[in-house]
C-alpha positions in Angstrom: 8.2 20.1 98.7 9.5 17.3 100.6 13.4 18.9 100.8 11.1 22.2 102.4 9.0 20.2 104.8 12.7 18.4 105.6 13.8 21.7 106.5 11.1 23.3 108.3 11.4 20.0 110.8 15.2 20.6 111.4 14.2 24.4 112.3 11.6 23.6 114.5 14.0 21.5 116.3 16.6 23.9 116.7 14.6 26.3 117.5 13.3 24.4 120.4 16.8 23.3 121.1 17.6 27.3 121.2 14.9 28.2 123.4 15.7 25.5 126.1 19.5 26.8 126.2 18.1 30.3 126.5 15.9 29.3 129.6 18.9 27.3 131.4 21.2 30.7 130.5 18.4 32.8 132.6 18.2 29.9 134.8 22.0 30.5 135.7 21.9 33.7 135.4 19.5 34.3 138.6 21.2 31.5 140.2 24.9 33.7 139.6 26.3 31.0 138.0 27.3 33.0 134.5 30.9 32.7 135.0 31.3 28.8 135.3 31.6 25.9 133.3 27.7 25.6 132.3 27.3 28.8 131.3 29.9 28.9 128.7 29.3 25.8 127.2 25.3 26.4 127.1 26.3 29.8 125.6 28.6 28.4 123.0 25.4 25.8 122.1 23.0 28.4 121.7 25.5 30.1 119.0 26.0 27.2 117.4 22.4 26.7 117.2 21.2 30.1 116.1 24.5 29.6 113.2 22.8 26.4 112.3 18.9 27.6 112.0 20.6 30.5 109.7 22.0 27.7 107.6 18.6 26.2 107.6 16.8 29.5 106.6 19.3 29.9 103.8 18.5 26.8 102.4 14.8 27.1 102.4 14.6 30.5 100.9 16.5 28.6 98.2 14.2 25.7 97.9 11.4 28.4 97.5 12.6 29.6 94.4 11.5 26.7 92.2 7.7 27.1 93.9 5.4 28.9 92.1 1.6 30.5 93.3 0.2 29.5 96.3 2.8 27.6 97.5 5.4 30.0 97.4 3.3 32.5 99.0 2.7 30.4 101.7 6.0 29.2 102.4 7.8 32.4 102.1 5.2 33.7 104.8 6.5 30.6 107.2 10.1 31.5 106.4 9.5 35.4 107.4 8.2 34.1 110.7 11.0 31.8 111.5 13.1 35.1 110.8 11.6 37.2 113.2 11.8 34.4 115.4 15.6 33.9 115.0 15.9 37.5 115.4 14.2 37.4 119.0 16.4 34.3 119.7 19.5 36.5 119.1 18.5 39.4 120.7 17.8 37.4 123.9 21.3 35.9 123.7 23.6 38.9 122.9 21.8 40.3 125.6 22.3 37.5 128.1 26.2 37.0 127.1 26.4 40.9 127.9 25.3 40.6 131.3 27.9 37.2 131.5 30.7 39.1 130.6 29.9 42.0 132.7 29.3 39.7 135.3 32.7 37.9 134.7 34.2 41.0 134.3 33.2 42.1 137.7 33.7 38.4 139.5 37.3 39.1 137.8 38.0 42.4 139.3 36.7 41.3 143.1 39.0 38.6 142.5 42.1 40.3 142.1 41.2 42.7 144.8 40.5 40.1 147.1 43.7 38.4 146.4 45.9 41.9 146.9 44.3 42.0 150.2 45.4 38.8 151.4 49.2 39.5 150.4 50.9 37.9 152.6 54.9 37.5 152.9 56.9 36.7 150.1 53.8 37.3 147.7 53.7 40.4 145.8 50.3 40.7 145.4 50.7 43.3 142.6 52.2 40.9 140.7 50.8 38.0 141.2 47.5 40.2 140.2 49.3 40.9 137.2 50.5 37.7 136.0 47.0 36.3 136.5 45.8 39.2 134.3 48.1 38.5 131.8 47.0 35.3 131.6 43.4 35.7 131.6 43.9 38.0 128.9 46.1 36.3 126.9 43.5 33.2 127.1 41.0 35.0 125.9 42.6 36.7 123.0 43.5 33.2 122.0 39.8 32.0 122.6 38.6 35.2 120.7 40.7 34.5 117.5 39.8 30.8 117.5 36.5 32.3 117.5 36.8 33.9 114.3 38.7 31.7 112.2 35.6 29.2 113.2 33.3 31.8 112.3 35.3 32.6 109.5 34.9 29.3 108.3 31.7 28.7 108.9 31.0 31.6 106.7 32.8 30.3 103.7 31.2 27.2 103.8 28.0 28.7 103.8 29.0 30.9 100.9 30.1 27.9 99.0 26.9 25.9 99.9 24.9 29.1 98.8 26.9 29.1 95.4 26.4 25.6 95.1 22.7 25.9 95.8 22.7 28.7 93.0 24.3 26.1 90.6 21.7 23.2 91.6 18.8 25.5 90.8 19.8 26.7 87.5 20.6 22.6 86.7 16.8 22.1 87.7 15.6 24.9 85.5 18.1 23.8 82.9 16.9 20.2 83.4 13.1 21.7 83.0 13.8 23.5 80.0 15.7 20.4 78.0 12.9 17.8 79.4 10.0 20.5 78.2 11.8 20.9 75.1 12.5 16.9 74.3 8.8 16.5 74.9 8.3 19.2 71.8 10.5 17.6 69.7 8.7 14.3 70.8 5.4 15.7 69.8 6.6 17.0 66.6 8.1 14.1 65.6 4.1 12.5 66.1 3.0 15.1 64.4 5.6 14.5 61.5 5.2 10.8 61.0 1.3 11.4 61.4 1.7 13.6 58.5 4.2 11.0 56.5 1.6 8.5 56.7 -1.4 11.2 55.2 0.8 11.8 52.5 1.2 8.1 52.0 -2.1 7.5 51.8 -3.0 10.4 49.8 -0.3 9.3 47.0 -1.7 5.9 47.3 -5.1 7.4 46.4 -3.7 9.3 44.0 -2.3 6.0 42.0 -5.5 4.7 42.2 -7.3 7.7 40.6 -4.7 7.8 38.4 -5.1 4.3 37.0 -8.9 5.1 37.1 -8.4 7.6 34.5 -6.4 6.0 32.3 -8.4 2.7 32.6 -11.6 5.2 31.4 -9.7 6.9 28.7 -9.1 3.7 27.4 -12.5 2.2 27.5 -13.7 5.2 25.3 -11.1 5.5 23.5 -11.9 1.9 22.2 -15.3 2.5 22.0 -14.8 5.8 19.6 -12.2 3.4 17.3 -15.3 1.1 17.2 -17.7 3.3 16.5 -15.3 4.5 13.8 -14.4 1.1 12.4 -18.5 0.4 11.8 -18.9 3.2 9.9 -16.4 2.9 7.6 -17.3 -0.2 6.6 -20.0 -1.0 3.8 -23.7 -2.6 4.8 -24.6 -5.9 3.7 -27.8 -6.2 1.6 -31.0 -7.0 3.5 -32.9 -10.1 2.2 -35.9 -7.3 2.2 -34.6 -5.2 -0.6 -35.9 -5.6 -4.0 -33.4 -7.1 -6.3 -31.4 -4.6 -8.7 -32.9 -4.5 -11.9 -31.4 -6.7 -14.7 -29.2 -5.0 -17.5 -31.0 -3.4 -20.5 -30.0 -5.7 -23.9 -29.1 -4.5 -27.3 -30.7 -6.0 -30.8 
């Protein structure tokens, strides 16, 4: 969450940095200063800007994919306001940069007009209104196609940063996956050395029982040979019997 906040800060400023250019533009604009020096250069911040908040927007609708429930609900809704917002933001400057150029455009022709008019001797105005035409042109052809190769660029860079993004989520979900799985592995091994330790115990009761037994078996078994023994054996006369009768004689 702290990347998305981080990011939803650096819009915010941009997009007040975007609305102030817009109101200087207008500013200009009723002032009939959108040919000169300001008004280019404001124009070209406000582009850069608007590129830049898209860069920012394309970063936080990655950073939403690892929310989940509420949060990603409510940040999703944030980002699809900062969209529409954007979206005003570059209607309002296409359309200011058409009324520029047309207004350039027009500044252009009264120009060239103005300067066949005051031809003078030696000067073909024709021309000179031709070689100035040429070279506005060529100018902004050159402009034009520095233009794209920037914007050219700037696209592939945010292509790679957007593959790159891709990559550095599905390393986080990766990372979740092993670090969730280490912890089972953790847990099982508990459970396993829990269960080595019942099973030590149990044999250890099991010894015992064992020599128990045999220490019982024993004791009877003595006892029956005992028993035996004693009544195998003859009794001893009593002192209370009567004495045997003596032996009969003969004459």
């Amino acid at each position: 969450m702290a990347l998305i906040e981080a990011y939803e800060e650096q819009y915010a400023a941009l997009y007040k940095d975007i609305n102030e250019k817009l109101d200087r533009l207008t500013k200009l604009e009723k002032q009939g200063g959108s040919t000169n020096d300001r008004w280019g250069s404001t124009l070209s911040g406000a582009r850069q800007d608007i590129e830049d908040v898209d860069e920012v927007l394309s970063k936080l609708n990655m950073e939403i994919r690892s929310l989940k429930g509420d949060a990603k609900a409510s940040v999703q809704s944030r980002l699809q306001k900062y969209k529409i917002d954007t979206g005003v933001c570059k209607e309002t400057l296409q359309s200011l940069q058409r009324r520029g150029e047309k207004a350039g455009t027009e500044k252009e022709r009264s120009d060239l007009l103005g300067d066949r008019e005051k031809g003078g001797v030696g000067i073909d105005p024709k021309g000179a209104s031709s070689d100035h035409r040429t070279r506005m042109q060529a100018t902004s052809q050159r402009l034009e196609d520095s233009t794209e190769r920037v914007k050219e660029s700037r696209k592939t860079a945010r292509d790679t940063e957007m593959v790159g993004q891709d990559i550095i989520s599905e390393l986080r979900q990766q990372r979740e996956t092993l670090l969730h799985a280490r912890d089972g592995v953790r847990e099982v091994d508990q459970n396993l050395g829990e269960s080595r330790r019942l099973v030590k115990v149990m044999q250890k009761r099991m010894q015992q029982n064992k020599c128990f037994m045999w220490a019982v078996v024993a004791v009877v078994a003595i006892i029956i040979i005992t028993i035996v023994f004693m009544s195998l054996q003859p009794s001893a006369p009593s002192l209370n019997d009567p004495p045997p009768p003596p032996p009969p004689r003969h004459p």
